[in-house]
C-alpha positions in Angstrom: 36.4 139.0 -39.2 33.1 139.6 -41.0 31.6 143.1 -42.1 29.0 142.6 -40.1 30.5 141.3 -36.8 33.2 144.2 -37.4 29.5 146.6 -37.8 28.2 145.0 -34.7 31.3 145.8 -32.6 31.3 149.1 -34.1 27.7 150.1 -32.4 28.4 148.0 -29.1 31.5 150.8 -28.9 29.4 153.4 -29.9 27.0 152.4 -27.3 29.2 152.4 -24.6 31.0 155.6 -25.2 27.6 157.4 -25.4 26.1 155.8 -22.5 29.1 155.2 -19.8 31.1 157.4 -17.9 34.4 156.3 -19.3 38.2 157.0 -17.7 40.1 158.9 -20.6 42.4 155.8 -21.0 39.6 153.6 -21.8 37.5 155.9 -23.9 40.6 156.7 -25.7 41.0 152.7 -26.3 37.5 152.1 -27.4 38.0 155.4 -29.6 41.1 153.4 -31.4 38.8 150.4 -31.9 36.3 151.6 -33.2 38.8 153.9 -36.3 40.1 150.2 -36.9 36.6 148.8 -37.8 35.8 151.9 -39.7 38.9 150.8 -41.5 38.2 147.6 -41.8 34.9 148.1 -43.4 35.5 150.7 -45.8 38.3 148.5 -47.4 35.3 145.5 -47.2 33.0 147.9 -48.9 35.4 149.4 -51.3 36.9 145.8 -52.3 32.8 145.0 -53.1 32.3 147.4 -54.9 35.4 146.6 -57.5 34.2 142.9 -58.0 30.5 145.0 -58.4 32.1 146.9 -60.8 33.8 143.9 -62.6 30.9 141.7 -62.8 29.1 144.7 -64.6 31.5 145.0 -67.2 31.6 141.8 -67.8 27.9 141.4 -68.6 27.9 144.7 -70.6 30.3 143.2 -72.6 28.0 139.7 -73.1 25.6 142.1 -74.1 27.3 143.7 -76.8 28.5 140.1 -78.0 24.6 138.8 -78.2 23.6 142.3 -79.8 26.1 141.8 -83.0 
């Protein structure tokens, strides 16, 4: 799964729980989803951000190299 299909399936349950009458057992359901996807894409954002991180390092560190 991608980050954004997991975002797009994240506002279709969103969507439905604010806009249907839901049985408990089904809300409940689409409430469990939906905390897996936030999961999901807070580990997706969190892993970009490291290899963000990384890449920046590594091009401070060029920089100090060109600047001696």
């Amino acid at each position: 799964m991608t980050y954004e299909k997991a975002i797009q399936q994240l506002g279709e349950i969103v969507e439905k729980l604010s806009s249907e009458s839901l049985p408990l057992s089904q809300a409940t359901s689409l409430f469990e989803e939906g905390m897996k996807l936030i999961k999901f894409c807070y580990e997706q954002l969190k892993s970009s951000q490291g290899k963000i991180f990384e890449i920046k390092n590594q091009l401070d560190k060029l920089k100090m190299e060109e600047m001696q």
